[in-house]
PDB file of N, CA, C and O in Angstrom:
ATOM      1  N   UNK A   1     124.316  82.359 181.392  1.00  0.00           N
ATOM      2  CA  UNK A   1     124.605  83.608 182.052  1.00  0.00           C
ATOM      3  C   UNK A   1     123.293  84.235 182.503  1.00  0.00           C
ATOM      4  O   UNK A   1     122.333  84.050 181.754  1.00  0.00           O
ATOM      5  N   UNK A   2     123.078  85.037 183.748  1.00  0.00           N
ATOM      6  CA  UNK A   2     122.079  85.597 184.157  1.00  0.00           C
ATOM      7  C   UNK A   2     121.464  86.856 183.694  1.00  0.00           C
ATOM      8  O   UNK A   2     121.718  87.929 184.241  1.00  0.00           O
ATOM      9  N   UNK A   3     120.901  86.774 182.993  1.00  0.00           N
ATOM     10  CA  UNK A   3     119.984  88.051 182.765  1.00  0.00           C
ATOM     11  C   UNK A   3     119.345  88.932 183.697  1.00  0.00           C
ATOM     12  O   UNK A   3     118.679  88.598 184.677  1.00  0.00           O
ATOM     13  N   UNK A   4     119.636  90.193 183.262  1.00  0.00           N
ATOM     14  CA  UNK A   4     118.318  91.054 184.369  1.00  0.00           C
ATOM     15  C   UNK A   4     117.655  91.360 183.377  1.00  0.00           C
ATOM     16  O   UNK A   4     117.692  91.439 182.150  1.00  0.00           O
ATOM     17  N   UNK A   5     116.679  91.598 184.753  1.00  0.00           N
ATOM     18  CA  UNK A   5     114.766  91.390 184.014  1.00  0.00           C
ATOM     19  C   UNK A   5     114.701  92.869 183.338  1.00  0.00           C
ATOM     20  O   UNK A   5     115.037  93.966 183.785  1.00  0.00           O
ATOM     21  N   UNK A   6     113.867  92.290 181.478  1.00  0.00           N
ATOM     22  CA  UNK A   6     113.167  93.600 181.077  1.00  0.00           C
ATOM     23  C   UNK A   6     111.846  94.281 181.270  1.00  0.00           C
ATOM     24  O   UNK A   6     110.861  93.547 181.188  1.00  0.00           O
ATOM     25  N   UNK A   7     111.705  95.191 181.444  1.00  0.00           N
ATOM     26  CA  UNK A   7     110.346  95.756 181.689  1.00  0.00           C
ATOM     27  C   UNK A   7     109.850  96.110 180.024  1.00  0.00           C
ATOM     28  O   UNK A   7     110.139  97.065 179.303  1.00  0.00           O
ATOM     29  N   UNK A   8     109.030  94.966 179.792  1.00  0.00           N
ATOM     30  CA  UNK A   8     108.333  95.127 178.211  1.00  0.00           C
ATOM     31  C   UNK A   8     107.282  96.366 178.264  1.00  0.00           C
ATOM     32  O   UNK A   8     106.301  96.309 179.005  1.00  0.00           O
ATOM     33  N   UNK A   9     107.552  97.526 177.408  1.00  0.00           N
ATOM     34  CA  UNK A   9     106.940  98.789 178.071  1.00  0.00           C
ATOM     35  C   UNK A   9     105.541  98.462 177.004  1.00  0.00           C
ATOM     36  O   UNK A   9     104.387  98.640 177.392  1.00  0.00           O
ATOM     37  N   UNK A  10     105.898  97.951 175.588  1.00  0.00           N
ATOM     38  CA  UNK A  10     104.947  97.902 174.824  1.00  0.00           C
ATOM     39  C   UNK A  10     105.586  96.856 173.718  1.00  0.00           C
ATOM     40  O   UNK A  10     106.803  96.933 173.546  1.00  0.00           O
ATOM     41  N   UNK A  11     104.464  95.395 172.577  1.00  0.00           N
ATOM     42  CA  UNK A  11     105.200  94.782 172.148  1.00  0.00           C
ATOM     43  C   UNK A  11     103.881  94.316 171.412  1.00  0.00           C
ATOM     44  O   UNK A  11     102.847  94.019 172.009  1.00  0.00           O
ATOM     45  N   UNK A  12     104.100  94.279 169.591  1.00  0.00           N
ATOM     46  CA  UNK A  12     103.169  94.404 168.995  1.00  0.00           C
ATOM     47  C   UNK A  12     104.274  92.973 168.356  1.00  0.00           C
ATOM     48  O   UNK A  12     104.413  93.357 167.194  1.00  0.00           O
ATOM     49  N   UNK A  13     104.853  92.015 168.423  1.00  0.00           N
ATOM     50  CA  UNK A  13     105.499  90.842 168.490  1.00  0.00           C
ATOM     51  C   UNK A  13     105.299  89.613 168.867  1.00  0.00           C
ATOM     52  O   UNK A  13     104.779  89.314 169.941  1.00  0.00           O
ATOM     53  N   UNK A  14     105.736  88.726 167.927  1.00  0.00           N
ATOM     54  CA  UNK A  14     105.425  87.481 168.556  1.00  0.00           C
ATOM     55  C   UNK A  14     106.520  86.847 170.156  1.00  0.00           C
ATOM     56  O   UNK A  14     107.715  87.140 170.212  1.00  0.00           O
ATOM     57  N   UNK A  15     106.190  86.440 170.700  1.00  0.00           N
ATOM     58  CA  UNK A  15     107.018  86.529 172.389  1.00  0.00           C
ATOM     59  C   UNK A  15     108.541  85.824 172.011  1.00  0.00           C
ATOM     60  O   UNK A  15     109.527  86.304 172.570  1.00  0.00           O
ATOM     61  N   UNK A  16     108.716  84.704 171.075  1.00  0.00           N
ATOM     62  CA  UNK A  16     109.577  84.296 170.742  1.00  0.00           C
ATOM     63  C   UNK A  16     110.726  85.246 170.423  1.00  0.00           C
ATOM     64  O   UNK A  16     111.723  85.200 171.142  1.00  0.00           O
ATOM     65  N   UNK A  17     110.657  86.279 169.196  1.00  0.00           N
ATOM     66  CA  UNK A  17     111.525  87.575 168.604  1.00  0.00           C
ATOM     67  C   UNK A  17     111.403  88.393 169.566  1.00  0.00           C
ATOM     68  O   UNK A  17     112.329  89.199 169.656  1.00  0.00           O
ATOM     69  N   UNK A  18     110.458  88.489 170.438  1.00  0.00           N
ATOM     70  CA  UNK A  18     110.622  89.488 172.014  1.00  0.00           C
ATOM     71  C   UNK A  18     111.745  88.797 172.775  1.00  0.00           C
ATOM     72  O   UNK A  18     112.675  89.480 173.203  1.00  0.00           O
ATOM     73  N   UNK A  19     111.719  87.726 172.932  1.00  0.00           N
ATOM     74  CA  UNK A  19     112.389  87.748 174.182  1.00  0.00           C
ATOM     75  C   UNK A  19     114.552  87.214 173.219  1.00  0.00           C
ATOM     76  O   UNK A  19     115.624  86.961 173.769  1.00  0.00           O
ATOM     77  N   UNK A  20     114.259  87.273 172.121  1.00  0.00           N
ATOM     78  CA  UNK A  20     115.292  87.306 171.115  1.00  0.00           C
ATOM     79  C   UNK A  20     115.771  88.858 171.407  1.00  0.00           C
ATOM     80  O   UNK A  20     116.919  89.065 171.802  1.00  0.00           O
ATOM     81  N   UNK A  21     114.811  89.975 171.188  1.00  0.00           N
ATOM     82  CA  UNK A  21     115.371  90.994 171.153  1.00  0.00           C
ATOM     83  C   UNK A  21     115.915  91.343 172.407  1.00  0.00           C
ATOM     84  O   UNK A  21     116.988  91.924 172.566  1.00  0.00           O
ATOM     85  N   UNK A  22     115.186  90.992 173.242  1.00  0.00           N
ATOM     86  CA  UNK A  22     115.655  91.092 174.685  1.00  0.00           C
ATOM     87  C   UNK A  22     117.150  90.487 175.086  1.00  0.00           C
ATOM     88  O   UNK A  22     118.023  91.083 175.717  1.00  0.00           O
ATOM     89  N   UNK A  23     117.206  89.094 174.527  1.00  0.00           N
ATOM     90  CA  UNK A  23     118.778  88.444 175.033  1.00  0.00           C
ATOM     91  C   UNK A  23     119.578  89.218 174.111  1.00  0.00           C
ATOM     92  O   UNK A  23     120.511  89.763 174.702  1.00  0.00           O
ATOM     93  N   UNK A  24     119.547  89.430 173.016  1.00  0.00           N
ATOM     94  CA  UNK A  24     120.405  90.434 171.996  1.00  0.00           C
ATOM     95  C   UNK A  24     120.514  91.664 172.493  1.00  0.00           C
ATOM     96  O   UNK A  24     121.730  91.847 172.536  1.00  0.00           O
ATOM     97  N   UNK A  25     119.876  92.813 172.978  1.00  0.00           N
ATOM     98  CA  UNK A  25     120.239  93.880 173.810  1.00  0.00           C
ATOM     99  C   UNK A  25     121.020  93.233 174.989  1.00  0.00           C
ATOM    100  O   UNK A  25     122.107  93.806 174.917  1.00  0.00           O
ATOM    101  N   UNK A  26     121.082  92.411 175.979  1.00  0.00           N
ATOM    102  CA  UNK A  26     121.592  92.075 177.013  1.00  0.00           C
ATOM    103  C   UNK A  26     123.289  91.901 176.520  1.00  0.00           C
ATOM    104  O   UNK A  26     124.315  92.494 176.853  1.00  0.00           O
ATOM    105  N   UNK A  27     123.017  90.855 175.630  1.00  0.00           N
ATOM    106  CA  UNK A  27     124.471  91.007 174.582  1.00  0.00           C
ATOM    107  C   UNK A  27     125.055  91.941 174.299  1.00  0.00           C
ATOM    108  O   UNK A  27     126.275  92.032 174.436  1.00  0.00           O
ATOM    109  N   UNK A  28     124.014  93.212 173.654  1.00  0.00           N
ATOM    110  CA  UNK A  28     124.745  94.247 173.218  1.00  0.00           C
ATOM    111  C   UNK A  28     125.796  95.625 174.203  1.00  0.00           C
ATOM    112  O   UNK A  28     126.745  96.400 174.081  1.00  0.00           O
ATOM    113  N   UNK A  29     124.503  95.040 175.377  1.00  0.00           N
ATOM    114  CA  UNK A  29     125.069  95.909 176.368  1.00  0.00           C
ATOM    115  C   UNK A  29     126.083  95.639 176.851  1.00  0.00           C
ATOM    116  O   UNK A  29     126.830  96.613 176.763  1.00  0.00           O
ATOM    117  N   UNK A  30     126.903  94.179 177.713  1.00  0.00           N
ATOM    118  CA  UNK A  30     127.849  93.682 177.719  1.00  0.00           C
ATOM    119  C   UNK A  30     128.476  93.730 176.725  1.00  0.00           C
ATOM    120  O   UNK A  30     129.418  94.196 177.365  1.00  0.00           O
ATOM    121  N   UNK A  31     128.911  93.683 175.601  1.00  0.00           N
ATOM    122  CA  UNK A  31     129.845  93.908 174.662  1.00  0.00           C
ATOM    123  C   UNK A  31     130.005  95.595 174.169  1.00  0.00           C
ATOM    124  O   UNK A  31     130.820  95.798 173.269  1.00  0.00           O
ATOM    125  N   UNK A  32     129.634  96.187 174.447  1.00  0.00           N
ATOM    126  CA  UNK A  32     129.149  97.905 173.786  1.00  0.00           C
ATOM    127  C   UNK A  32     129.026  98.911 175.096  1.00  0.00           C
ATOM    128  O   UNK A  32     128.428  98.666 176.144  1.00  0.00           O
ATOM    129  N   UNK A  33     129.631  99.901 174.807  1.00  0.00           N
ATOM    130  CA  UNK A  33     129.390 101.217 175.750  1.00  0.00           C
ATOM    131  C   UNK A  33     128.391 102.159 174.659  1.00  0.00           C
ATOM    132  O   UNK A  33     127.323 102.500 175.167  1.00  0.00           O
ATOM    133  N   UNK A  34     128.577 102.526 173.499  1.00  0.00           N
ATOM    134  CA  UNK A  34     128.280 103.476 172.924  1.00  0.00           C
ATOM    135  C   UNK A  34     126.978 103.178 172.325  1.00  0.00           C
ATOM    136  O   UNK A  34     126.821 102.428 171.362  1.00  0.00           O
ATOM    137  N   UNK A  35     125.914 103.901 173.042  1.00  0.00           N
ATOM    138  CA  UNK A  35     124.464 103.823 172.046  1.00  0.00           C
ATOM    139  C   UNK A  35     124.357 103.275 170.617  1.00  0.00           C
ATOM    140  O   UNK A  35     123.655 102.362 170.182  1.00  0.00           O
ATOM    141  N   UNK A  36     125.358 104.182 169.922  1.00  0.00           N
ATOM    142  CA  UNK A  36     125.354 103.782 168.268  1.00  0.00           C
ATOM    143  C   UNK A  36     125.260 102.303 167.779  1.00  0.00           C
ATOM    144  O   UNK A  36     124.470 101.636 167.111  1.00  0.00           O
ATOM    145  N   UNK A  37     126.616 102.079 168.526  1.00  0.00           N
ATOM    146  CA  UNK A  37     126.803 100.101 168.985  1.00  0.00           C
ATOM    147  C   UNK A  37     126.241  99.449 169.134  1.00  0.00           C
ATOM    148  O   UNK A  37     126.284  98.417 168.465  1.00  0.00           O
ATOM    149  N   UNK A  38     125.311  99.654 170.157  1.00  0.00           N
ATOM    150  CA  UNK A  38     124.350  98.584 171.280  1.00  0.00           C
ATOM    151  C   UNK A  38     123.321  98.290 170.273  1.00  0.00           C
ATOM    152  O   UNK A  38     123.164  97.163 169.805  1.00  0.00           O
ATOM    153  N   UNK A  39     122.520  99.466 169.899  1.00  0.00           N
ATOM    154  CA  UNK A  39     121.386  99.761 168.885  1.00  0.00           C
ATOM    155  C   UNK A  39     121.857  98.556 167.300  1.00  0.00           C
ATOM    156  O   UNK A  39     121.206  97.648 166.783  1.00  0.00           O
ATOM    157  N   UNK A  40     123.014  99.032 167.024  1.00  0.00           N
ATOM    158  CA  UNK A  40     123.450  98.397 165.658  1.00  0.00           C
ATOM    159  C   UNK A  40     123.542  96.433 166.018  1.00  0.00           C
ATOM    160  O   UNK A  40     123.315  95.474 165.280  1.00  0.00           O
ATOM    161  N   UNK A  41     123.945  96.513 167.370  1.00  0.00           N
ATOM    162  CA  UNK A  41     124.247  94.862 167.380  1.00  0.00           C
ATOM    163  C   UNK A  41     123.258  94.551 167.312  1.00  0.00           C
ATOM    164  O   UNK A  41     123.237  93.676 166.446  1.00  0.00           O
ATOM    165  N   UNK A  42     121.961  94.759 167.834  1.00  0.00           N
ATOM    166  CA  UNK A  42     120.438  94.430 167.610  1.00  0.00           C
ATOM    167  C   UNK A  42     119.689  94.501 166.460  1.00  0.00           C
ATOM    168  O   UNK A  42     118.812  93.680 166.188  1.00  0.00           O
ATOM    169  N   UNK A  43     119.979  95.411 165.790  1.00  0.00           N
ATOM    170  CA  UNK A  43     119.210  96.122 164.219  1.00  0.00           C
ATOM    171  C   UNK A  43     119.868  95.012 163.606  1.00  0.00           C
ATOM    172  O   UNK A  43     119.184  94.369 162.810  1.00  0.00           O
ATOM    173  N   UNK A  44     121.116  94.623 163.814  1.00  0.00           N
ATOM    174  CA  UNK A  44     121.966  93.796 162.554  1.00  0.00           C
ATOM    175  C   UNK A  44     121.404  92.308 162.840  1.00  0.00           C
ATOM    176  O   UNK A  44     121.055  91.541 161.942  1.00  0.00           O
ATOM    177  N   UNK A  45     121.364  91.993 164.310  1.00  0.00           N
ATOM    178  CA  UNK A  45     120.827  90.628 164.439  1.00  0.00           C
ATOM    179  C   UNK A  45     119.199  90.294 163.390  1.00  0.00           C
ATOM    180  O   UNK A  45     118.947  89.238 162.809  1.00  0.00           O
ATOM    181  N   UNK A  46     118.567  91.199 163.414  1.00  0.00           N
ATOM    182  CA  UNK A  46     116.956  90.951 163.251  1.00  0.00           C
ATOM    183  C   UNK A  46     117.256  91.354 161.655  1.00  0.00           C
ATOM    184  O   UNK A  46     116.541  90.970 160.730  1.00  0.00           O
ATOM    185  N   UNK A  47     118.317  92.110 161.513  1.00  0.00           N
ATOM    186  CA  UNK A  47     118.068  92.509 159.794  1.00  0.00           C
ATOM    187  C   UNK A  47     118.678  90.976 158.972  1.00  0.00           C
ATOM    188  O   UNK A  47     118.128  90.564 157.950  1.00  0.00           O
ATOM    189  N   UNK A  48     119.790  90.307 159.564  1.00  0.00           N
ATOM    190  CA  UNK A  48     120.264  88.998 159.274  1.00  0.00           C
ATOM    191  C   UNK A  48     119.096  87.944 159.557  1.00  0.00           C
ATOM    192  O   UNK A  48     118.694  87.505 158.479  1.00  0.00           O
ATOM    193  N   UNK A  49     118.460  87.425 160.579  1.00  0.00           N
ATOM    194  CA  UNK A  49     117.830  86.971 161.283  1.00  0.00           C
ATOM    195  C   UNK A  49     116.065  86.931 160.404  1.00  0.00           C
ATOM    196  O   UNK A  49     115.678  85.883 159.889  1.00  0.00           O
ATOM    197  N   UNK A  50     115.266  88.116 160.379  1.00  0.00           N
ATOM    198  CA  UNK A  50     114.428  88.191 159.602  1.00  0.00           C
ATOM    199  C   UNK A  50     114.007  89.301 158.522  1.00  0.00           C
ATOM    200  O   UNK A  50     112.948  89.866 158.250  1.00  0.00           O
ATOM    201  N   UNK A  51     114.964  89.340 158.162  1.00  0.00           N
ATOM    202  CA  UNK A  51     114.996  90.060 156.694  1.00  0.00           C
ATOM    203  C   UNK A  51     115.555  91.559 157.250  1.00  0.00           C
ATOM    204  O   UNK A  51     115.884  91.750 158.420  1.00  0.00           O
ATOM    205  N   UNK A  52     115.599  92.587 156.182  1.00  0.00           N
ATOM    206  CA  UNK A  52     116.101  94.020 156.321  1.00  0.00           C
ATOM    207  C   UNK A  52     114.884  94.977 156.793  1.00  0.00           C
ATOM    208  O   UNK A  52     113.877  94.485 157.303  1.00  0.00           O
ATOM    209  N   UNK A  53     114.988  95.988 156.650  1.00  0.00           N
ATOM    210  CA  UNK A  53     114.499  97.273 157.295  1.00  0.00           C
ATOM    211  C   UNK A  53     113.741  97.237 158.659  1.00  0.00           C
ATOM    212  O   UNK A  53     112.595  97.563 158.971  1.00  0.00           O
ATOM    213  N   UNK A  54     114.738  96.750 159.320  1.00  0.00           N
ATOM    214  CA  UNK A  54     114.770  97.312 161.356  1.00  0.00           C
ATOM    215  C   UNK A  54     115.554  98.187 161.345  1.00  0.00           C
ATOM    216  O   UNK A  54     116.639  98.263 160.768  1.00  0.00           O
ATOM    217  N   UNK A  55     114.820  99.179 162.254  1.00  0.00           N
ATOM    218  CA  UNK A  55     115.314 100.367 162.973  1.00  0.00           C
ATOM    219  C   UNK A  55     115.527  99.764 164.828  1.00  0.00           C
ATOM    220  O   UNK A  55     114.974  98.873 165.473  1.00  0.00           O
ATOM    221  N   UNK A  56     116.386 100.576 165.092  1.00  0.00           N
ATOM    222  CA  UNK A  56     116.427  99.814 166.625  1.00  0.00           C
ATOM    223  C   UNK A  56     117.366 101.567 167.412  1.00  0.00           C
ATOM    224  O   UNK A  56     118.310 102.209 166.951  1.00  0.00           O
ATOM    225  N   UNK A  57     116.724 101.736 168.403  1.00  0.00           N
ATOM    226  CA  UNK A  57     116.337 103.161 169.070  1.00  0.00           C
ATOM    227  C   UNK A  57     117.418 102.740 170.328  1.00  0.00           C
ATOM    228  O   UNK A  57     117.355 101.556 170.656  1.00  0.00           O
ATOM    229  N   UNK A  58     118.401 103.588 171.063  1.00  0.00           N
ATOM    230  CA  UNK A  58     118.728 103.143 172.708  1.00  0.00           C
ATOM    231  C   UNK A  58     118.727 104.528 172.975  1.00  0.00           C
ATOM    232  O   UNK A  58     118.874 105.488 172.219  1.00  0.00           O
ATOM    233  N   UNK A  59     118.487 104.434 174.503  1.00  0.00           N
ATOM    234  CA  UNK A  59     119.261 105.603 175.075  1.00  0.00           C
ATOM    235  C   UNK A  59     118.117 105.512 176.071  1.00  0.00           C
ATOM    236  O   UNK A  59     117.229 104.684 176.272  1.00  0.00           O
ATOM    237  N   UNK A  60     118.567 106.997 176.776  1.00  0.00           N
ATOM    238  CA  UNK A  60     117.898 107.079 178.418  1.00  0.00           C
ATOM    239  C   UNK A  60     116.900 107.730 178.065  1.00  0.00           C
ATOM    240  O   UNK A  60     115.996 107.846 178.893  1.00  0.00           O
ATOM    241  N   UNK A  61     116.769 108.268 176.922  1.00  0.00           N
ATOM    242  CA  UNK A  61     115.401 109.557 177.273  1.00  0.00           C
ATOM    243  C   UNK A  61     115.785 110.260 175.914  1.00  0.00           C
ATOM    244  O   UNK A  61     116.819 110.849 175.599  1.00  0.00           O
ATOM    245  N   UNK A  62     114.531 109.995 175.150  1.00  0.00           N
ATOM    246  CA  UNK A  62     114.243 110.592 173.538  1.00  0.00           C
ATOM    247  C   UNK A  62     112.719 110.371 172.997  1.00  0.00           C
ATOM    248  O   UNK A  62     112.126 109.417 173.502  1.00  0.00           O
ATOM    249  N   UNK A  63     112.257 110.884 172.354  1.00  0.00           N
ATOM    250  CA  UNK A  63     111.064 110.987 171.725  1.00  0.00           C
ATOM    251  C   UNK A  63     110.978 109.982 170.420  1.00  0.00           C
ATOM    252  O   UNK A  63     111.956 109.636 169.758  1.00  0.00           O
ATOM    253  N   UNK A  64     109.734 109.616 170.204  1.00  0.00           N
ATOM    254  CA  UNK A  64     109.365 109.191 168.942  1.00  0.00           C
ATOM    255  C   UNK A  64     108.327 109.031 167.827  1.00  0.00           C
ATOM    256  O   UNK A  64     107.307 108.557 168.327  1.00  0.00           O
ATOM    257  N   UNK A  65     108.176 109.255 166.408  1.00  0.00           N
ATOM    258  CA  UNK A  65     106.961 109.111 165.808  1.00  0.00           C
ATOM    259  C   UNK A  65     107.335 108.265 164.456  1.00  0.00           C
ATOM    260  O   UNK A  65     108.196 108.817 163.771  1.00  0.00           O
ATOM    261  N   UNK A  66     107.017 107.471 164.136  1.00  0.00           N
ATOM    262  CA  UNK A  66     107.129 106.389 163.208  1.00  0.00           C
ATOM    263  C   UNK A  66     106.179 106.019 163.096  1.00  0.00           C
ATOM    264  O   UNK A  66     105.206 106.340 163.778  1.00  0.00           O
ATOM    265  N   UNK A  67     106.216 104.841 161.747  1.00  0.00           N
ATOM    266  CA  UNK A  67     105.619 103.632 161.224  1.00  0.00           C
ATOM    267  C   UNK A  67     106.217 102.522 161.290  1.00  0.00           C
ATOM    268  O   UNK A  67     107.357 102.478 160.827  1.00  0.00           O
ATOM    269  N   UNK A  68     105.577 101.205 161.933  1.00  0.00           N
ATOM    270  CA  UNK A  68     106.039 100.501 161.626  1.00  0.00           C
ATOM    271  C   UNK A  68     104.878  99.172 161.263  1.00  0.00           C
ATOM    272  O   UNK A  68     103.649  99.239 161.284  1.00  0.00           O
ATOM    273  N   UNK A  69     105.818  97.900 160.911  1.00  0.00           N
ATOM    274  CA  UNK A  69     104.674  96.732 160.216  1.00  0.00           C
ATOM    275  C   UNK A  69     104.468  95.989 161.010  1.00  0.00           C
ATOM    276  O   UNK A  69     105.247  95.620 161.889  1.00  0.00           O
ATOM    277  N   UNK A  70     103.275  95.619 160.810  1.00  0.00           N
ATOM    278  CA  UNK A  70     102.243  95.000 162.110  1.00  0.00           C
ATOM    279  C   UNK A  70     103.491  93.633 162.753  1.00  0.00           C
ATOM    280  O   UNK A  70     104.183  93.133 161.865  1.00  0.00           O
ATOM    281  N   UNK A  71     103.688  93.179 164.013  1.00  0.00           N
ATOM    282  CA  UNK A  71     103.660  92.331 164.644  1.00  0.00           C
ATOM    283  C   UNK A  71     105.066  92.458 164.454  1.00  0.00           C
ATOM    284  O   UNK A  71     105.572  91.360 164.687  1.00  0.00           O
ATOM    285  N   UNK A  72     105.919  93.294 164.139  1.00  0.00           N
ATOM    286  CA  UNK A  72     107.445  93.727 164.440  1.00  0.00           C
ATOM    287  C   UNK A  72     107.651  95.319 164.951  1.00  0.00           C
ATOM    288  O   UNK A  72     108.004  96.292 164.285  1.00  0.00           O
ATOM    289  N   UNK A  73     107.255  95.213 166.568  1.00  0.00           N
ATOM    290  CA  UNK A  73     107.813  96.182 167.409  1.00  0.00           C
ATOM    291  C   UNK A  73     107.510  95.822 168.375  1.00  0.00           C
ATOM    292  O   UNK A  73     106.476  95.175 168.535  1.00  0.00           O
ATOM    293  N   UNK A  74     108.610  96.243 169.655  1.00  0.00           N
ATOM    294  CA  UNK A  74     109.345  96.090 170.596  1.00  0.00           C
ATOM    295  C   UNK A  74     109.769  97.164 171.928  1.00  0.00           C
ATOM    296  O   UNK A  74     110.960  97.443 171.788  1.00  0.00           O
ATOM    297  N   UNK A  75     109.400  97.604 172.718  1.00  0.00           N
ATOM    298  CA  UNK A  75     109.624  98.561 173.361  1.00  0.00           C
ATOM    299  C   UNK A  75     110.274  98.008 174.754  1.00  0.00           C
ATOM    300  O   UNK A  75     109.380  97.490 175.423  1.00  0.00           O
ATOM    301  N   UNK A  76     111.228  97.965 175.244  1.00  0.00           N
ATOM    302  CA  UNK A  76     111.431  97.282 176.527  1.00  0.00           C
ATOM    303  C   UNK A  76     112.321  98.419 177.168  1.00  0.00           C
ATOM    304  O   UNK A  76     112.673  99.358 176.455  1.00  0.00           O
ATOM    305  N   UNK A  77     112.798  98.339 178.872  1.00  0.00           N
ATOM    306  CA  UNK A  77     113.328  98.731 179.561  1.00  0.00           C
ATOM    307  C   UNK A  77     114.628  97.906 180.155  1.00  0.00           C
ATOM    308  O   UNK A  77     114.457  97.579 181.329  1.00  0.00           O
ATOM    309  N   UNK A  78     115.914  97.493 179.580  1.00  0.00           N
ATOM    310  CA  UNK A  78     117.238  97.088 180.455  1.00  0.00           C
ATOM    311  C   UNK A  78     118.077  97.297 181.078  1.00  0.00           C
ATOM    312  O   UNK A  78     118.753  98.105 180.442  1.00  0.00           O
ATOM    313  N   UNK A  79     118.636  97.051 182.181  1.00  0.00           N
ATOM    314  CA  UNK A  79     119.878  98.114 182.689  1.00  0.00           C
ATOM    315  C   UNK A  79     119.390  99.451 182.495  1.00  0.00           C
ATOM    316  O   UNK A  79     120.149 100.079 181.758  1.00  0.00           O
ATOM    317  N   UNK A  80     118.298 100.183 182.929  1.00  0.00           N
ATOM    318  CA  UNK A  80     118.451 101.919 182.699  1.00  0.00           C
ATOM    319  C   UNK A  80     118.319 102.325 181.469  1.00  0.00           C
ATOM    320  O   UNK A  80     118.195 103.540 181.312  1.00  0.00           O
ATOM    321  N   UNK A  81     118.307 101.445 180.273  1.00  0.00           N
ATOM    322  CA  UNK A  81     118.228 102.143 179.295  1.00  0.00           C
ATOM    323  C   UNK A  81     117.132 101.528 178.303  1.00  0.00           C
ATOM    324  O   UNK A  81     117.051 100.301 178.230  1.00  0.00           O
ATOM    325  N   UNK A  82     116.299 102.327 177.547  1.00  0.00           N
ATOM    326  CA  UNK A  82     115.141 101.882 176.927  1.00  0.00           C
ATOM    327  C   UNK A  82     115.499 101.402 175.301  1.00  0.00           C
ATOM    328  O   UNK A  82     116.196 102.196 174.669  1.00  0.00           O
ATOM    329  N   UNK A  83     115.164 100.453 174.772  1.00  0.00           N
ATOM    330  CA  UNK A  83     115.275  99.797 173.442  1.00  0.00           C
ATOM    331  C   UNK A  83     113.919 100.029 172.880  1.00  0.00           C
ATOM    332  O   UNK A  83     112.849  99.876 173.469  1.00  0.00           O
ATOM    333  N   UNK A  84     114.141 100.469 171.499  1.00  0.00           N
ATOM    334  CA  UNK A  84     112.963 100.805 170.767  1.00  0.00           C
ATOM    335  C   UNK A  84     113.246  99.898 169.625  1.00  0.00           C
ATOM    336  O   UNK A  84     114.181 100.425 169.022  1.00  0.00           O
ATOM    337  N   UNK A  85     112.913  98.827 169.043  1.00  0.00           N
ATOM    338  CA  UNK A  85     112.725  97.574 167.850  1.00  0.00           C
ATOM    339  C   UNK A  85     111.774  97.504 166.912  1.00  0.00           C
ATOM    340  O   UNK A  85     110.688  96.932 167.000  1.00  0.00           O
ATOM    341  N   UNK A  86     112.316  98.240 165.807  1.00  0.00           N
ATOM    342  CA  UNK A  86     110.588  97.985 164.770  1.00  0.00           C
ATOM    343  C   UNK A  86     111.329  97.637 163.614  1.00  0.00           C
ATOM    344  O   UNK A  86     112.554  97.709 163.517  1.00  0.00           O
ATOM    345  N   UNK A  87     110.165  97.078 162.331  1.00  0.00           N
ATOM    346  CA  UNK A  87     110.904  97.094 161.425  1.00  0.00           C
ATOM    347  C   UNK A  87     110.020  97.964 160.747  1.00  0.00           C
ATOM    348  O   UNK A  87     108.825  97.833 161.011  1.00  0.00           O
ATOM    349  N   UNK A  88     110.366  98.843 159.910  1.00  0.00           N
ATOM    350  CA  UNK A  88     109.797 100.161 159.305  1.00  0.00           C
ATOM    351  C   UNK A  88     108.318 100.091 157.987  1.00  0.00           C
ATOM    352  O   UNK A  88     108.622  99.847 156.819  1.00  0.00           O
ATOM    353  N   UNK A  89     107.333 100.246 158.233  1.00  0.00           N
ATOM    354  CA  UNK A  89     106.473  99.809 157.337  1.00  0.00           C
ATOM    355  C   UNK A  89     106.694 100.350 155.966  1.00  0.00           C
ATOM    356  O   UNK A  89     105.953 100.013 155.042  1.00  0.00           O
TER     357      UNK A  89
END
């Protein structure tokens, strides 16, 4: 299936789990209308996938200040809406 392109805004990740998080939002968005959703199908992939405590951010326009652990975070742009991917230090 065809993907549209993400705009990687910022990515402290290895490119492999980037471009994982990337086809998993694409997923989430096709299957999900509701922020809460989209965010959770992604957080749940990476919390199954490589262990627990990911946080995972959607929406059009919100602020942020966190911690997170080196070489797990993710910032991209899909469809209009921005994905924020960390796992929490």
């Amino acid at each position: 299936m065809p993907h549209a392109k993400a705009y990687v805004k910022q990515a402290d990740m290895l490119e492999q789990m980037q471009q994982e998080a990337v086809n998993h939002a694409y997923e989430a968005l096709h299957c999900n209308s509701q922020y809460m959703d989209i965010a959770k199908h992604v957080r749940t992939h990476f919390d199954r996938v490589y262990g627990p405590s990911w946080s995972c951010v959607v929406g059009k326009d919100f602020g942020t200040s966190f911690a997170y652990e080196k070489k797990h975070l993710i910032s991209f742009e899909l469809k209009g809406y921005t994905f924020l991917l960390f796992r929490g230090a």
